[in-house]
C-alpha positions in Angstrom: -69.1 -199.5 40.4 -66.6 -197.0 39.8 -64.8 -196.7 36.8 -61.6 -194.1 35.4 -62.9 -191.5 33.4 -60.5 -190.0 30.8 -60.6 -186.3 32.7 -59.3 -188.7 35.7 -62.2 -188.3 38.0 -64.4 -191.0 39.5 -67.7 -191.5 38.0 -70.1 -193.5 40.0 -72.4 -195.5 37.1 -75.1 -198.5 37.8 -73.8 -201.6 37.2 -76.2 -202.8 34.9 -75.1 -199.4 32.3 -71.6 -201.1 32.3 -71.0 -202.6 29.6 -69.5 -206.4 29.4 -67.3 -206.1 26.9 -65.7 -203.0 27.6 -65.2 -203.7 31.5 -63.3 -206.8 30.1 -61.2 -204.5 27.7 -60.4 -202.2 30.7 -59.1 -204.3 33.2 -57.0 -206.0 30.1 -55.7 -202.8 29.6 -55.1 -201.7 32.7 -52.9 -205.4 33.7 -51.3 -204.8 30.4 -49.7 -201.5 30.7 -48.6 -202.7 34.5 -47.3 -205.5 33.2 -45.3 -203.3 30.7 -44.0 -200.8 33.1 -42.3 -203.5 35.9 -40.9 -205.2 32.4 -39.4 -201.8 31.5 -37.8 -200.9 34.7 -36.4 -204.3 35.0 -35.5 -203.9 31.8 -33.4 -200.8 32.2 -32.2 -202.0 35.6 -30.9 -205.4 34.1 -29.5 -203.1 31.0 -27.6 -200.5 33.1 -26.3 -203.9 35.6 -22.7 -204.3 34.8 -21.2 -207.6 35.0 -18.7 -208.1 37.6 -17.0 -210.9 35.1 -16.8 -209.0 31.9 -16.3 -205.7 33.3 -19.4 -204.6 30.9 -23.2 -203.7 30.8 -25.6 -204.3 28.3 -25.3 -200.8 26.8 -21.9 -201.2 26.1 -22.4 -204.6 24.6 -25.4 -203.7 22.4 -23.5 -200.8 21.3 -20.0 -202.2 20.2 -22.1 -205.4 18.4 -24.4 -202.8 16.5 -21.0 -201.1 15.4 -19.4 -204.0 14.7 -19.8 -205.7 11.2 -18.6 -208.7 11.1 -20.1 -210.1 15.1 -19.1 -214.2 13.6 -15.2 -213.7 14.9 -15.8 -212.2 18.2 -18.5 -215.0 19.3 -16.8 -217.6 20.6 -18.3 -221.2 21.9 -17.3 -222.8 25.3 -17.9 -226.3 26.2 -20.8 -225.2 27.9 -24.1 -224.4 26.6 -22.8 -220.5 27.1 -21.1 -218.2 24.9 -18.0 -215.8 25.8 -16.7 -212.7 23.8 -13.5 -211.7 23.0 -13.7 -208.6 23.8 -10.3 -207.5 23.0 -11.2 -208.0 19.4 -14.5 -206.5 20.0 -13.1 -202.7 21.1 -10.7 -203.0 18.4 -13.3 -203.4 15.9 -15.7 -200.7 16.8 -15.4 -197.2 16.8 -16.8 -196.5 19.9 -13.4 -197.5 21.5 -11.9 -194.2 20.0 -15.5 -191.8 20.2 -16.9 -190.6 23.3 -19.9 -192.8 23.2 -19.4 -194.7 26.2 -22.3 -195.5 28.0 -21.4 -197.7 30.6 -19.1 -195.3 31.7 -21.7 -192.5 31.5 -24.0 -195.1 33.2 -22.0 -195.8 36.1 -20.5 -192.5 37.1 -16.4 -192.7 38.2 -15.7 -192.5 42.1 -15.0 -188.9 43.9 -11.4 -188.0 43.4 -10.8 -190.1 40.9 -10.0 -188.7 36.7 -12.2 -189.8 34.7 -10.6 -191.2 31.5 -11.2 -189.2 27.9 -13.2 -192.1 27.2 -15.7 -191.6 30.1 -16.3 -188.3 28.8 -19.3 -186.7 27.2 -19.5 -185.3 23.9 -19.4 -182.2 25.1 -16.9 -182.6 27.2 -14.4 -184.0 24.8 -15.3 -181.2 21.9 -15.5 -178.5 24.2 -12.2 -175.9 24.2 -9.7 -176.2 27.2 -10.2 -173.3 29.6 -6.1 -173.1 28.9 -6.8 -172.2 25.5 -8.3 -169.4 26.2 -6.0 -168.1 28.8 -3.3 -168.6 25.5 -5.6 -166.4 23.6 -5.6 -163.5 25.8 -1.8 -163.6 26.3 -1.1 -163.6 22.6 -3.4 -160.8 21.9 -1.7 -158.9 24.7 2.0 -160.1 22.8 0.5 -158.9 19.4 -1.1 -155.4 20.3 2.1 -154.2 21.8 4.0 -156.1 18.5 1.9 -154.0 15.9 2.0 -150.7 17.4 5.2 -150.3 15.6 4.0 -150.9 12.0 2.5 -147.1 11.3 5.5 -145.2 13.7 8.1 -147.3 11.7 8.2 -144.7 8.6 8.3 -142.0 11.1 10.9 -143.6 13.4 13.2 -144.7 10.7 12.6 -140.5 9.5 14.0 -139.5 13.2 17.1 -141.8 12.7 17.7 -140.5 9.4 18.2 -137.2 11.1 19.8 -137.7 14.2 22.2 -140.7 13.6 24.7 -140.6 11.1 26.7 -143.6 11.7 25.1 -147.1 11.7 21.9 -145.9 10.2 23.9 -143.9 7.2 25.9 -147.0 6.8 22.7 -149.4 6.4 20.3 -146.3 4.3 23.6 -146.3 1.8 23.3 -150.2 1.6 19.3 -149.9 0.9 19.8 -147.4 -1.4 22.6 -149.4 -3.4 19.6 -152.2 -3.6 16.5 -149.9 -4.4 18.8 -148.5 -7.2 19.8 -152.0 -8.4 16.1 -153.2 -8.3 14.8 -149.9 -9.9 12.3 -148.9 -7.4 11.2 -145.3 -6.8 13.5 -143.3 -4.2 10.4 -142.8 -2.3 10.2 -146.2 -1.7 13.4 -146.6 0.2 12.2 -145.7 3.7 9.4 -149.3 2.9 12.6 -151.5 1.7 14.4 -150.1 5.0 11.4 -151.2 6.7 11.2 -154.4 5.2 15.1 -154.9 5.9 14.2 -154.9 9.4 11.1 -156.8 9.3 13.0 -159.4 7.6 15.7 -159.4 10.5 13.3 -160.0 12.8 11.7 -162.9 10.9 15.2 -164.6 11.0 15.5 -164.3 14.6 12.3 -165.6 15.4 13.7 -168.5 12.8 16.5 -169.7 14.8 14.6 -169.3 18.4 11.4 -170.9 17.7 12.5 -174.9 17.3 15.4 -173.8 20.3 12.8 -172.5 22.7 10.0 -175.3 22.0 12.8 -177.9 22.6 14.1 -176.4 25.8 10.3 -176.3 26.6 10.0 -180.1 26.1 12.4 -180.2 28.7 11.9 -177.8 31.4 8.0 -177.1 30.8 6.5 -175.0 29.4 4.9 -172.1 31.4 9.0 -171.3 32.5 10.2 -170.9 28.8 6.9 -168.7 28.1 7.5 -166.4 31.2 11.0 -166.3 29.4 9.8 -165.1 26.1 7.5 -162.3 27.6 10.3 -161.1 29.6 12.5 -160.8 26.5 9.7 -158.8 24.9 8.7 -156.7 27.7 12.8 -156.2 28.1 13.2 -155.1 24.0 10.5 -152.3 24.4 11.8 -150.8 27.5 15.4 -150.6 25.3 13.2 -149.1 22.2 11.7 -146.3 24.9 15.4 -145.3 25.3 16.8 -145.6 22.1 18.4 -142.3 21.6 20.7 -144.2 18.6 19.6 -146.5 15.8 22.1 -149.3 17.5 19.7 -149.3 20.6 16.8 -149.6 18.3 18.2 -152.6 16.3 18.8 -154.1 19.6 15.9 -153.8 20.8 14.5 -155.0 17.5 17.1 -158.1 18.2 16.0 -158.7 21.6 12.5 -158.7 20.7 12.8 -161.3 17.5 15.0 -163.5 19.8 12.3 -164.1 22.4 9.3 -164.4 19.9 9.7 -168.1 20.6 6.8 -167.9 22.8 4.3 -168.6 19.2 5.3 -171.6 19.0 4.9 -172.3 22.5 1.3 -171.2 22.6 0.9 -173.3 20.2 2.5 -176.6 21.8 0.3 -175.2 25.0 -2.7 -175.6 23.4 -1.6 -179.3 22.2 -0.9 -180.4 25.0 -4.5 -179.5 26.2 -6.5 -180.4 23.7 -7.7 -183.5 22.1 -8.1 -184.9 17.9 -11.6 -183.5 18.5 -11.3 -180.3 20.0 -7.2 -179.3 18.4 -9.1 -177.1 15.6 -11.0 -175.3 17.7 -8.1 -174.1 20.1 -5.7 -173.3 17.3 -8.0 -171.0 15.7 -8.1 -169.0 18.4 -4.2 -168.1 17.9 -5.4 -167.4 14.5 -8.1 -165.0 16.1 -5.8 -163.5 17.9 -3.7 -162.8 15.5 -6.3 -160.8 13.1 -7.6 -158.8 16.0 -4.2 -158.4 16.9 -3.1 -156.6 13.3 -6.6 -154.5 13.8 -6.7 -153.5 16.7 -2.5 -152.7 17.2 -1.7 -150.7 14.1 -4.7 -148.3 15.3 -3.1 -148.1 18.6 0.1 -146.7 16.9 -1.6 -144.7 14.6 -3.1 -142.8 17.3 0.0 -142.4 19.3 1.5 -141.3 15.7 -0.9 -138.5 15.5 -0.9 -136.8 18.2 2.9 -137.3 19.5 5.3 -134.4 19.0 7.7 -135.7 16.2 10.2 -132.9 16.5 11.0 -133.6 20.3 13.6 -136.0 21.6 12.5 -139.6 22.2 8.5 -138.7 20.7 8.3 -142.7 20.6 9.0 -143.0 24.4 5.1 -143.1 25.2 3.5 -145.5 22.6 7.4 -147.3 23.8 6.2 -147.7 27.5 2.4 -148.2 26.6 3.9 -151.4 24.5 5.5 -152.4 27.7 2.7 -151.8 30.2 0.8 -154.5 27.9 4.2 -156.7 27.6 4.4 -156.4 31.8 0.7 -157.2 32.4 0.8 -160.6 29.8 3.6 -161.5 32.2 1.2 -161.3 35.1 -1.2 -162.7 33.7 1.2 -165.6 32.8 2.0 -166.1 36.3 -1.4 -166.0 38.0 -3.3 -167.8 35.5 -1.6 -170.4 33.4 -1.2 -173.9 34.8 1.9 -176.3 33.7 0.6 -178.1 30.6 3.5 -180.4 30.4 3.7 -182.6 33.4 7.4 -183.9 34.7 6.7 -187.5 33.7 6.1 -186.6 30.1 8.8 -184.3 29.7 11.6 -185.1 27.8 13.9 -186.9 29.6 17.1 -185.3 28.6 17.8 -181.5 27.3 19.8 -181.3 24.2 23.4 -179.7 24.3 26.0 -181.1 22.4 26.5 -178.6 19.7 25.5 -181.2 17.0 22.1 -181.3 17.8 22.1 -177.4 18.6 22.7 -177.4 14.9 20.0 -179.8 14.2 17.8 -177.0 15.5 19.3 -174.1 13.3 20.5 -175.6 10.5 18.5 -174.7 7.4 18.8 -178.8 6.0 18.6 -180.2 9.5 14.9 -177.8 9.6 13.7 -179.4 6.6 14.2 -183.2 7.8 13.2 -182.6 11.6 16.4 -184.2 12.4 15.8 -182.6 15.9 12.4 -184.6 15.8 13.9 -188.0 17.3 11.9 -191.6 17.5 9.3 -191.6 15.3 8.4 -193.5 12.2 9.2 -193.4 8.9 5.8 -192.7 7.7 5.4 -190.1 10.3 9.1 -188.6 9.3 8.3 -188.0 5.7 4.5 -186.9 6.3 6.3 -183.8 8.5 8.5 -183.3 5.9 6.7 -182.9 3.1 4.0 -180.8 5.4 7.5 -178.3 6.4 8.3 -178.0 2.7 4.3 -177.2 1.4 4.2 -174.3 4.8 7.5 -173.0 4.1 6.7 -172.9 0.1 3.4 -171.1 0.6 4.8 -168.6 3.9 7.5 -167.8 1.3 4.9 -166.6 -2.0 2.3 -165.4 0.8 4.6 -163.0 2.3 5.6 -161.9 -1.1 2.6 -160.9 -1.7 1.9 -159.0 1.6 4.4 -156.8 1.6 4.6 -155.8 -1.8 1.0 -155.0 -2.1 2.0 -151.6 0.0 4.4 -150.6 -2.9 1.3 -151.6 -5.7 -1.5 -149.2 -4.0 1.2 -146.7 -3.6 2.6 -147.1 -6.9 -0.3 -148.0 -9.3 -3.8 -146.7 -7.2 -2.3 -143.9 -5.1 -3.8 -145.0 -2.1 -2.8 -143.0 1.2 -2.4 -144.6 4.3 -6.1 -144.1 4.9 -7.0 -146.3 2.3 -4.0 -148.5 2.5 -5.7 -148.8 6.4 -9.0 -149.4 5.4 -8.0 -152.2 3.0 -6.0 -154.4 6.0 -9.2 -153.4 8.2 -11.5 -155.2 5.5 -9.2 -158.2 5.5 -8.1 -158.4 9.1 -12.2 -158.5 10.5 -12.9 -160.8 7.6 -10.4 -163.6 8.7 -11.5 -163.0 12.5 -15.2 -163.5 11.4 -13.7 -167.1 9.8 -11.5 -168.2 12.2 -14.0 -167.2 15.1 -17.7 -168.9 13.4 -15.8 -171.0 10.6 -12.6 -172.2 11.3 -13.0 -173.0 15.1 -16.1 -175.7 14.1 -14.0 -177.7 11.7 -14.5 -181.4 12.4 -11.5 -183.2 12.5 -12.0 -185.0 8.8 -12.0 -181.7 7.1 -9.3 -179.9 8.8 -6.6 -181.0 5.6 -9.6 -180.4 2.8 -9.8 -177.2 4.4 -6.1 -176.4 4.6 -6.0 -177.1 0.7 -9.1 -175.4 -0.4 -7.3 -172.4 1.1 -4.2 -173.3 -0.9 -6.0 -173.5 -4.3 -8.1 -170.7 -3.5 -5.1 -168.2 -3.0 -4.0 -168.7 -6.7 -7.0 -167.0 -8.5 -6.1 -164.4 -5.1 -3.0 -163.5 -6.6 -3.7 -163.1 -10.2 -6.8 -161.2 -9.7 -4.3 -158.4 -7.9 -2.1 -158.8 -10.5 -4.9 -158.1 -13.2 -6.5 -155.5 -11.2 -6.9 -152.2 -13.0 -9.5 -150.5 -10.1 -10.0 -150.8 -6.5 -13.1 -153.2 -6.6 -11.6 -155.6 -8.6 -8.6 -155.2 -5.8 -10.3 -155.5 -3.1 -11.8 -159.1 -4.3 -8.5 -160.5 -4.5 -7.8 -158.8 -1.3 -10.8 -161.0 0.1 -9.9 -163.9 -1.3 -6.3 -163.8 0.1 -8.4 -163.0 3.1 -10.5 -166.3 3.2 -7.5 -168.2 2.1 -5.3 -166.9 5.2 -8.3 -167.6 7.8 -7.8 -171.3 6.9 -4.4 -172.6 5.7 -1.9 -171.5 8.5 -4.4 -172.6 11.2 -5.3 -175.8 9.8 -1.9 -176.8 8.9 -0.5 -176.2 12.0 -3.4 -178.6 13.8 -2.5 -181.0 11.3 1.1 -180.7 12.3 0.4 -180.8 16.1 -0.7 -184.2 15.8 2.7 -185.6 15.2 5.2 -186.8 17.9 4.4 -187.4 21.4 3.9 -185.0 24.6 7.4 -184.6 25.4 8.3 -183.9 21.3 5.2 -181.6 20.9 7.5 -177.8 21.6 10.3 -179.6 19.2 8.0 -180.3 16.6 5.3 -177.2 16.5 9.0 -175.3 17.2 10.3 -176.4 14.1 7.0 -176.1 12.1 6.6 -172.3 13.3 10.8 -171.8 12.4 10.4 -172.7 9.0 7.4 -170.4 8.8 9.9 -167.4 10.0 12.8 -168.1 7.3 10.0 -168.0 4.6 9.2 -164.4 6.1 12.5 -163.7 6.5 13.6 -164.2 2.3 9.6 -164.1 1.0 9.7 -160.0 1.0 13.3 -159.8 -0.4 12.6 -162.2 -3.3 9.4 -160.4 -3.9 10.6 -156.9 -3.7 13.3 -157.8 -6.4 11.0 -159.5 -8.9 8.3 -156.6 -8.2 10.6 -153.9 -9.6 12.8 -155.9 -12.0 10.0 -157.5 -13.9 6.6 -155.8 -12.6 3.3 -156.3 -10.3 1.6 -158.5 -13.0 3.8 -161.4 -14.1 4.7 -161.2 -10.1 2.0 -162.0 -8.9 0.7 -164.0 -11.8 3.9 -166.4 -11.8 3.1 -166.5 -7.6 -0.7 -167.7 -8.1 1.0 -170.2 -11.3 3.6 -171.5 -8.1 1.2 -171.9 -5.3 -0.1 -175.0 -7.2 3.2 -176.8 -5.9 2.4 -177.0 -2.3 -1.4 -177.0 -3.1 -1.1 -180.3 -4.8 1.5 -181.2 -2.1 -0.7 -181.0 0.4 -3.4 -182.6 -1.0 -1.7 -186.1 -1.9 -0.2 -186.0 1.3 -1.0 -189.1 3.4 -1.7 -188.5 6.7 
């Protein structure tokens, strides 16, 4: 007879060297593991069959049961000798109404042409970032290469003002001066608290646009209200490439802050295309963008500061234009790429225009209660409230900090602007390193423990610069503020993105990113005067001492 040999080859033996016994065993064996393959594929067959009555296959049965604790409720008797479900209450109990662990839907794949519900979805499908998100990236980079040029050709701008326009800029350097003498800083210093005047103007602007633009956005969409806001930008650099008088260039400056609305709109963009699980990821990218954004841009000026002619009219018109060409080609790349995130039927139904509710959206009180924020809860109400007050109080002792630190290499380690540049290098790639590997795999549950591990770990931030006596002990607290930026603004604001619905998410994120601008806007002043009037060290040590107020904010906070 033949027989199977393990090397699967057919081995002719004699009968009579067979033995019995293990003939007996083979053909058991052989029965068996048939008998167990049909049973299996029925098995899986009847397992993946889904029941034209309930609407549900085994899988998905099996599944919500094992996640289900308490299975005694959901079981209920008929007068049959057959049990039904209440399935109703057996989705509401388990998780795996709300996860992407849905197997019958994974089992039974959706017809051609028809969207396939979130909850169809794979994992990675649901976690992974909207192509949109991207696309946002890439236009806010563009926005903030072309915004940062500016920084190092602002002392030498402000220099070429100085001597060619005696009439507004006279008036406003007399003004400046009046404050640098009442403050006590160093005349050298004057040309930095200029600086900071303007910086601070800007801020303001971008304060009373941001929760106007995202509203109009909830409204008319928002790809329309972003092509709006890079045309104001690309507009404000063409003025600043012909601004023979210092009026021209604070209009320009004016037009500019005015239309850098478009922030928050990236950021109610990337809302609207992303999901609880995926939010984190998207929003760091701003963050990304933003760190490459201050690298990369201040090197772009810095070369057009070097080898421009300073003593020829208009000098600035080339690094002006360049600024532009990048302004112009986000604008194409607005219009041939991004897709409307905010369809018609979730817009907001109608646009706000009676002046009381324009108010709503500049008022400084109205800001801090979201009273332009309509239709939602109580609960949710005070949780955004308490989230605007902790943003604006850290925004307002962060930026504090940031600009005065220029005045404490310059004043107490005489850096130049080598080292200064070096420093904000170090910082700048260490919060895109975080917000690229760190920040953008947050799971969803520690986005707020994040947000206030950043909080507390700023404080130990400032006082170490306050306390520092040498550059390495600097440059740690320089890293720390570093680590502590990478986290807090981006989590925060994909905490605060989760609040309102589609049509409310511009409003919301618009109000959010406003406060964040009037903290900008008074942060430097305040810190400017306490820097000079009571010094660097109990500064920044009473900052650190203060930042425990919205750190403990946040983290009672009930979300």
């Amino acid at each position: 007879m033949t027989i199977l040999c393990s090397h699967h080859r057919i081995v002719e033996k004699e009968p009579s060297k067979v033995n019995p016994r293990w003939k007996c065993c083979t053909v058991v064996s052989l029965l068996t593991a048939s008998f167990i393959t049909q049973g299996l594929r029925h098995l899986c067959a009847e397992f993946q069959k889904v029941d034209s009555v309930q609407g549900m296959s085994c899988a998905r049965l099996i599944l919500y049961f094992s996640l289900v604790q308490d299975t005694a409720a959901l079981v209920q008797p008929t007068n049959t000798s057959t049990m039904t479900y209440n399935l109703d209450e057996l989705k509401k109990r388990s998780v795996v109404a709300s996860t992407s662990h849905n197997i019958s839907n994974n089992l039974k794949p959706a017809p051609k042409h028809e969207k396939v519900p979130e909850s169809g979805k794979t994992i990675t499908e649901i976690t992974r970032t909207h192509r949109t998100a991207y696309i946002i990236f890439v236009s806010l980079l563009l926005d903030l290469l072309a915004f940062t040029m500016i920084l190092p050709l602002l002392p030498s701008l402000l220099e070429y003002y100085r001597k060619n326009d005696n009439q507004l800029y006279g008036y406003l350097a007399n003004s400046i001066k009046q404050f640098q003498l009442w403050i006590g800083a160093p005349e050298r210093f004057t040309s930095v608290l200029f600086g900071g005047a303007l910086g601070s103007m800007f801020s303001f602007l971008q304060f009373l646009s941001s929760p106007i633009v995202g509203a109009l956005s909830d409204y008319y969409g928002r790809k329309p209200l972003m092509l709006l806001c890079a045309t104001g930008i690309a507009a404000s650099y063409g003025i600043w490439a012909y601004s023979e008088s210092f009026l021209l260039f604070v209009i320009a400056r004016f037009v500019g802050g005015i239309s850098k609305g478009n922030v928050s709109l990236c950021m109610a963009v990337i809302t609207d295309v992303s999901n609880q699980q995926n939010r984190g990821k998207a929003m760091a990218l701003v963050g990304i963008a933003f760190s490459l954004g201050f690298i990369a841009g201040p090197m772009i000026g810095a070369t057009f500061s070097r080898f421009s002619d300073k003593t020829g009219t208009l000098w600035f018109f080339a690094p002006a234009m360049f600024a532009m060409l990048l302004a112009v080609a986000d604008i194409l790349f607005l219009v041939l790429c991004l897709k409307e995130t905010l369809p018609k039927e979730k817009r907001s139904t109608r646009i706000i225009n009676s002046l009381s509710h324009a108010i709503d959206h500049i008022s400084i009180r109205a800001l801090f209660r979201f009273s332009a924020v309509e239709n939602l809860s109580q609960k949710d109400v005070r949780s955004l409230r308490r989230l605007g007050v902790t943003y604006f109080l850290y925004l307002f002792l962060y930026s504090g900090l940031e600009f005065t630190v220029t005045f404490l290499m310059y004043h107490k380690f005489g850096y130049t602007s080598i080292d200064q540049a070096k420093m904000f290098l170090t910082t700048g790639v260490l919060m895109a390193l975080l917000q690229g590997s760190v920040v953008r795999r947050l799971p969803d549950r520690l986005v707020k423990t994040s947000a206030v591990f950043g909080l507390y770990l700023i404080i130990p931030a400032f006082i170490i610069v306050g306390l520092a006596e040498s550059s390495p002990v600097l440059y740690l607290g320089m890293i720390l503020f570093a680590i502590s930026t990478a986290f807090v603004v981006t989590c925060m604001t994909t905490i605060t993105s989760k609040y309102g619905d589609f049509h409310q998410k511009g409003t919301v994120l618009g109000v959010f990113r406003s406060l964040g601008a009037l903290a900008r806007a008074v942060g430097p002043i305040v810190a400017s005067m306490a820097f000079w009037s009571v010094g660097a060290r109990f500064t920044y040590i009473a900052g650190g001492i203060l930042l425990l107020w919205p750190a403990l904010m946040l983290q009672y906070l009930k979300l």
